[in-house]
ROKOLTI-665216 format. One line per 4 residues: their letters; for each residue y, x, z of N, C-alpha, C. Coordinates in pm, whole numbers. Layout:
N
A = Y:X:Z:Y:X:Z:Y:X:Z; ...
This chain:
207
XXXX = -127:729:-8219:-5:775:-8284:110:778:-8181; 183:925:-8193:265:913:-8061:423:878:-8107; 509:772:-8033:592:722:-8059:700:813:-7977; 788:830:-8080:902:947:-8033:1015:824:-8013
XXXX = 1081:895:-7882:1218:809:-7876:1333:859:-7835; 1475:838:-7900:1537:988:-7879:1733:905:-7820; 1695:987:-7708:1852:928:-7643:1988:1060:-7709; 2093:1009:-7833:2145:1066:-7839:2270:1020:-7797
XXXX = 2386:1103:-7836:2561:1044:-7795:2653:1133:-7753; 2726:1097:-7715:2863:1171:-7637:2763:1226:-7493; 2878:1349:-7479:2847:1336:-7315:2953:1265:-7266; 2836:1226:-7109:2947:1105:-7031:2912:985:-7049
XXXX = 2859:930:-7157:2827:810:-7164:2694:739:-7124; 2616:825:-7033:2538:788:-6980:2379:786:-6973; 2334:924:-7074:2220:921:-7119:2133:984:-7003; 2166:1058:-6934:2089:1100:-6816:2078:1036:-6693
XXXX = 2173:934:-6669:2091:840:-6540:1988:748:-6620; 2043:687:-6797:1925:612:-6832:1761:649:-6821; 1795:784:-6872:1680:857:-6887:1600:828:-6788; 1646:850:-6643:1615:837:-6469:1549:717:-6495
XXXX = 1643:587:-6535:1556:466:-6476:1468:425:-6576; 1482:491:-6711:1358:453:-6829:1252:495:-6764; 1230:618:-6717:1124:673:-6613:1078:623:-6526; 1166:603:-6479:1054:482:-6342:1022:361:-6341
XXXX = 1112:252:-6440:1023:173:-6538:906:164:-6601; 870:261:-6692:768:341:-6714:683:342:-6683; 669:416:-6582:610:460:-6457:534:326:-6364; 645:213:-6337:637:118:-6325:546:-1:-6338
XXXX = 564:39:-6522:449:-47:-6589:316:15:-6681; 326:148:-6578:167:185:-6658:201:270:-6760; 287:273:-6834:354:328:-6976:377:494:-6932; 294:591:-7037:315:699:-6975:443:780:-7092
XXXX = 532:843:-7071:617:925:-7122:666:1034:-7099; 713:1157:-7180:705:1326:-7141:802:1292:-7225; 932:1339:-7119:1059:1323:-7134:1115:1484:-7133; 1159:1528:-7252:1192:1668:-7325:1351:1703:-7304
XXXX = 1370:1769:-7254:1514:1826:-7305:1478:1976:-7376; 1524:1983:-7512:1454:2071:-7597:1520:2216:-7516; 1661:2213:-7494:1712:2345:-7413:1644:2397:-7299; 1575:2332:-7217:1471:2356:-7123:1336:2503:-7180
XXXX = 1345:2484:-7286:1181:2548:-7362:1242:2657:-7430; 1133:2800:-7443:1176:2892:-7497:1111:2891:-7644; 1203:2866:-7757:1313:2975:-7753:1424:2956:-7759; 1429:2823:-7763:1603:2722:-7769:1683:2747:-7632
XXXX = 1590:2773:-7529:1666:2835:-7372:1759:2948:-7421; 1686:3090:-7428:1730:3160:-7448:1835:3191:-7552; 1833:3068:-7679:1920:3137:-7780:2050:3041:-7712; 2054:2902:-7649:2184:2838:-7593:2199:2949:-7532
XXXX = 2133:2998:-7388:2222:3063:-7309:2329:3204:-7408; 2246:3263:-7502:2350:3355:-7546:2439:3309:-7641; 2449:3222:-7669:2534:3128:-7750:2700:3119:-7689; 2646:3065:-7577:2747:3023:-7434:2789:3192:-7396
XXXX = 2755:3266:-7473:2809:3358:-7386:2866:3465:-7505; 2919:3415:-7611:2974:3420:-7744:3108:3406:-7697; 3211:3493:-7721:3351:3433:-7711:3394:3326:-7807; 3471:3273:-7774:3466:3094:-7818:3495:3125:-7962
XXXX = 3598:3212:-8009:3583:3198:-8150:3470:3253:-8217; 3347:3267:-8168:3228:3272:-8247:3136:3139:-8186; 3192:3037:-8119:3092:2973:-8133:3110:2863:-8245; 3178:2882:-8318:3164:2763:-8440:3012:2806:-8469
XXXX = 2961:2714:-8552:2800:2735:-8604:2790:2815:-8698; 2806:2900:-8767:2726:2927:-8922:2605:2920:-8965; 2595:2906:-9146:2469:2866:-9112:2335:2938:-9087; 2399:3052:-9067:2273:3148:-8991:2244:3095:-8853
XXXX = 2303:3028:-8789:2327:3006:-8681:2225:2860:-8693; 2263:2776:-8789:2176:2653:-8774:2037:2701:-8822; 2031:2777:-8908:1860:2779:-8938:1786:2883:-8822; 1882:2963:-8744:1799:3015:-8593:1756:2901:-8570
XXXX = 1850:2814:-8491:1843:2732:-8423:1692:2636:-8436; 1712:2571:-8582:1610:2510:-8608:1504:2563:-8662; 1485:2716:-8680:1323:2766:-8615:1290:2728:-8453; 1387:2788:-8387:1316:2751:-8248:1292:2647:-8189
XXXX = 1408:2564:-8243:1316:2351:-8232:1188:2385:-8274; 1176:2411:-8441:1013:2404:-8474:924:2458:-8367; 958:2594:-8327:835:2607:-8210:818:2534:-8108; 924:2504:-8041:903:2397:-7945:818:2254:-7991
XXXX = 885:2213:-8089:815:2081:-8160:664:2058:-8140; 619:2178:-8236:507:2243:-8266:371:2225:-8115; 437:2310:-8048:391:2319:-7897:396:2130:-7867; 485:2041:-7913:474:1920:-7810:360:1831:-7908
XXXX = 351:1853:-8033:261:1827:-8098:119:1868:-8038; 95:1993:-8007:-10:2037:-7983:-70:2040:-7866; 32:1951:-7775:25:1990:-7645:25:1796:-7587; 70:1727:-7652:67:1568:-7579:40:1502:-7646
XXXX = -65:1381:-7530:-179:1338:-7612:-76:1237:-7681; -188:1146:-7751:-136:1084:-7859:-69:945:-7824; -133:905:-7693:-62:777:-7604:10:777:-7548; 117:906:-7535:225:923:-7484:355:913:-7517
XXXX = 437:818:-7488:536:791:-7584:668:935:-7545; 718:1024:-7605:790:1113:-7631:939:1093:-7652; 1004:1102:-7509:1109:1076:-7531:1186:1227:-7529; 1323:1199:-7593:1383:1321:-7639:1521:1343:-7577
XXXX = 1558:1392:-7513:1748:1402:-7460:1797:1483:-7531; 1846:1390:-7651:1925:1455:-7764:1824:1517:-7861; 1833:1523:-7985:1748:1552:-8141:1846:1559:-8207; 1784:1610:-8357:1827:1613:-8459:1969:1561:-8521
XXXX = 1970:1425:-8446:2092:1371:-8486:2218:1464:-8398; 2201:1494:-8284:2311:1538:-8212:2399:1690:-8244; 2216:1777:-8350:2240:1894:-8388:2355:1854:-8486; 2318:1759:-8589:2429:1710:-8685:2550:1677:-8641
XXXX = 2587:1696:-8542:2707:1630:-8528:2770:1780:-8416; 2694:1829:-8382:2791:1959:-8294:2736:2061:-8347; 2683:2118:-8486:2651:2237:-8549:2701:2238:-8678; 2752:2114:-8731:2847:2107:-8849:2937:2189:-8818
XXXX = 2998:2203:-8922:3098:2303:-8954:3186:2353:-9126; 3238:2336:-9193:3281:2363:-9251:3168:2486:-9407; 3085:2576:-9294:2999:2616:-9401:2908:2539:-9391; 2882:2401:-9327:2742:2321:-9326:2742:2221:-9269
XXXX = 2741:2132:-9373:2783:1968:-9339:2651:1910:-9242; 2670:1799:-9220:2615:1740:-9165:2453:1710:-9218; 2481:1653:-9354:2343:1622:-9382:2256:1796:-9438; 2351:1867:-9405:2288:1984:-9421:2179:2069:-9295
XXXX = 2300:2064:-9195:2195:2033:-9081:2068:1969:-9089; 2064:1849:-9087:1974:1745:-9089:1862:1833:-9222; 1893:1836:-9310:1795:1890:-9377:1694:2030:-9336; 1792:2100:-9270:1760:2241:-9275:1656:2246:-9161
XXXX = 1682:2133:-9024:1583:2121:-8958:1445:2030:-8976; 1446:1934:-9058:1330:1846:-9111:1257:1939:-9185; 1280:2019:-9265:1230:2155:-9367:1186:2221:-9238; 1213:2282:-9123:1173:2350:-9052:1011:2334:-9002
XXXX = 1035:2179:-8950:950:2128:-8942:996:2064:-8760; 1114:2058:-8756:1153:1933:-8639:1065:1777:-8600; 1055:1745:-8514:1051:1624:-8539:1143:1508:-8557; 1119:1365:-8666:1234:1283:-8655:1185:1226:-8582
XXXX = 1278:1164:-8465:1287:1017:-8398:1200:925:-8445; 1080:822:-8392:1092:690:-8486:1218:614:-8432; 1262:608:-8311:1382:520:-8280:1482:596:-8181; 1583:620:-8203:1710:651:-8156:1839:566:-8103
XXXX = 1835:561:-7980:1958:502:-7887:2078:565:-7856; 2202:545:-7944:2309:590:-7980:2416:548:-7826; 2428:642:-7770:2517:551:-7652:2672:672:-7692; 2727:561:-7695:2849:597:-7698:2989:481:-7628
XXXX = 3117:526:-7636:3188:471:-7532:3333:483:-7616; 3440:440:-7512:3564:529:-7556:3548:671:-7527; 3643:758:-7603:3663:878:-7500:3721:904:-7410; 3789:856:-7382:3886:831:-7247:3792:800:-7118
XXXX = 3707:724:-7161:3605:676:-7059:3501:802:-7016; 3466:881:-7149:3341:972:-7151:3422:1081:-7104; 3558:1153:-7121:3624:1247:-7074:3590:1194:-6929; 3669:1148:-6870:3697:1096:-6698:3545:1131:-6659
XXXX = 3440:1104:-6712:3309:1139:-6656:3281:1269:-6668; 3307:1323:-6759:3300:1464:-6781:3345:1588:-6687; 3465:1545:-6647:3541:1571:-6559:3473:1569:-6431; 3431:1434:-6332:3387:1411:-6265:3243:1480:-6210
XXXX = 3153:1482:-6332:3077:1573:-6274:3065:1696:-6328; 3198:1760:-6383:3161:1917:-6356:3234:1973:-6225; 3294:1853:-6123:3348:1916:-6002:3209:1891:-5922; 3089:1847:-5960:2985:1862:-5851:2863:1965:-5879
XXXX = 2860:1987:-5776:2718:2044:-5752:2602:2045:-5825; 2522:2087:-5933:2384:2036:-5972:2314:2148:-5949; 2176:2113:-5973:2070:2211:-6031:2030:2200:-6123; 2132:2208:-6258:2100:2195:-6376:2086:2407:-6421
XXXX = 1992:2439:-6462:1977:2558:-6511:1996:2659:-6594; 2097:2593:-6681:2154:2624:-6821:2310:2635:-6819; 2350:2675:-6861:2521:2669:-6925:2570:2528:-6931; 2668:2494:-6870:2693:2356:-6934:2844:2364:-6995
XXXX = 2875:2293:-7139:3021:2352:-7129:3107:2201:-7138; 3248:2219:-7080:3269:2137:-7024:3392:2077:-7128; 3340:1968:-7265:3449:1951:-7335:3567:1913:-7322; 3682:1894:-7436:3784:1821:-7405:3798:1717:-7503
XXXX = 3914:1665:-7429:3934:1528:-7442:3910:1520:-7582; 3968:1613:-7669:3973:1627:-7822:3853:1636:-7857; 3757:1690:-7837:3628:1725:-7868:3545:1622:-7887; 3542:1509:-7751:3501:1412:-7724:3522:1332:-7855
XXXX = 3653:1292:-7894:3691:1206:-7958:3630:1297:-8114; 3614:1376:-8152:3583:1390:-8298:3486:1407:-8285; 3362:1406:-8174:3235:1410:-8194:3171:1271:-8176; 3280:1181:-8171:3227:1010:-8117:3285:968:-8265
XXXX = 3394:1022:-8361:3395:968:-8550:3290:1046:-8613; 3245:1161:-8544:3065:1218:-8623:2978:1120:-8625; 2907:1104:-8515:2835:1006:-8447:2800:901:-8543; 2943:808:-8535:2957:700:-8634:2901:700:-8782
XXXX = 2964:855:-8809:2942:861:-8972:2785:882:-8969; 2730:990:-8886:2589:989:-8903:2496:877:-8884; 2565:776:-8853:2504:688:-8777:2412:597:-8902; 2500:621:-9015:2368:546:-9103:2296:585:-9156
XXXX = 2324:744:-9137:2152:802:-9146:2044:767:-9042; 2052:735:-8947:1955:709:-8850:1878:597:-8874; 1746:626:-8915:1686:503:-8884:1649:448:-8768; 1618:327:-8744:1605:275:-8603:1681:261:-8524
XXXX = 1841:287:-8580:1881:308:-8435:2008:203:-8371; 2018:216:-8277:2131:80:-8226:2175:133:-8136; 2273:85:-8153:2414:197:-8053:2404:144:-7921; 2466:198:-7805:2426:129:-7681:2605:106:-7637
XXXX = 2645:1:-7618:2741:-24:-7609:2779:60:-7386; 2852:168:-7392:2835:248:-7271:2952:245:-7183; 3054:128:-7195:3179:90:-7149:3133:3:-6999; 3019:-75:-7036:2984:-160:-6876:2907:-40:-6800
XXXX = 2892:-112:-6677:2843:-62:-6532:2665:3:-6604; 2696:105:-6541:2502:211:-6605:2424:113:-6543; 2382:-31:-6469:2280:-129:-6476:2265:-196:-6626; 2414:-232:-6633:2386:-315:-6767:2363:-227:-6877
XXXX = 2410:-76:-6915:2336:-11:-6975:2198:27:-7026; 2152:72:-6878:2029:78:-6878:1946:-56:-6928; 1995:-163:-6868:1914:-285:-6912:1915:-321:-7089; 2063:-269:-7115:2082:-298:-7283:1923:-156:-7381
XXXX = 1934:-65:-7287:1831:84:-7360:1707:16:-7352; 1698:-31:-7241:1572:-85:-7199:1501:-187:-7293; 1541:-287:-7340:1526:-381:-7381:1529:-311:-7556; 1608:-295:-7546:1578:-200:-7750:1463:-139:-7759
XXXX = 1425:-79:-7626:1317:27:-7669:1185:-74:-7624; 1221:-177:-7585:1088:-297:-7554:1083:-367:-7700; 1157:-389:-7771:1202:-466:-7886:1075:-384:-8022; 1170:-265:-8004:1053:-151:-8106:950:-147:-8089
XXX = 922:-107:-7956:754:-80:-7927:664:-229:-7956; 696:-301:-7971:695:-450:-7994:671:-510:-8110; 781:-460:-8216:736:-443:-8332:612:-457:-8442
């Protein structure tokens, strides 16, 4: 039975260096994991990139917009189902919960989201690591690395300060829909982070 594990949150607060050292931990101790970023896979590639390329007052969501969306999770899903074996624990950069919280909108609440992709046939999380911060803290990072360099392959868009902050009172509210999940406190140094992710996701599997 394959154990899904899903890093959601703000950006900035630190889910992609964790990701790094959950991996080589991992790795470390024998433990094998196929670590997903769903925007990576077609057809969720292709529909972000034209998304991002929507003049801004069409990118609010509608909900034509969320049930695209969450057909093309399903295919992807589908494919990771069919495609990794069963001893592989499945980690996720960003799910379901994160759709809920930046595809809401006014024609489609939150737990509407959430529904419209479980009906699809998404996968849920069994356990989800909520890292979140101030925003003040997650802005300044935000900032910081969109003045560098990556080889990241996709659109990245670069929020504000405002954004930050009403997608970190989403978060919260969704937060007791989540089962499994425990927030990662993302204010200390990314060691003690990582060590706080680390240890939750030793706790579960443990279970």
């Amino acid at each position: 039975m394959r154990t899904v594990i899903a890093f959601d949150g703000l950006s900035g607060a630190g889910k992609t260096t964790c990701t790094k050292i959950l991996l080589r931990l991992a790795s470390l101790s024998g433990l094998s994991v196929f670590s997903l970023n769903e925007k990576e896979y077609e057809p969720i590639r292709s529909w972000v990139i034209a998304w991002h390329q929507r003049p801004n007052a069409r990118k609010v969501f509608s909900l034509q917009d969320v049930y695209d969306f969450a057909k093309a999770r399903a295919i992807v899903h589908e494919g990771i189902r069919r495609s990794i074996p069963a001893d592989t624990i499945i980690h996720f950069d960003r799910s379901i919960w994160t759709s809920a919280v930046y595809q809401q909108s006014e024609e489609c609440g939150a737990d509407e989201v959430l529904k419209i992709n479980v009906e699809a046939g998404a996968i849920v999380p069994d356990q989800t690591l909520l890292f979140l911060a101030r925003p003040e803290e997650c802005y300044r990072r935000i900032l910081a690395r969109a003045s560098k360099i990556t080889t990241y392959n996709l659109p990245a868009q670069v929020e504000s300060f405002e954004q930050v902050s009403l997608n970190l009172k989403r978060y919260r509210k969704i937060s007791t829909l989540i089962p499994n999940c425990t927030e990662i406190d993302c204010e200390a140094s990314i060691d003690i982070v990582a060590r706080q992710a680390v240890s939750a996701i030793s706790d579960f599997l443990c279970e």
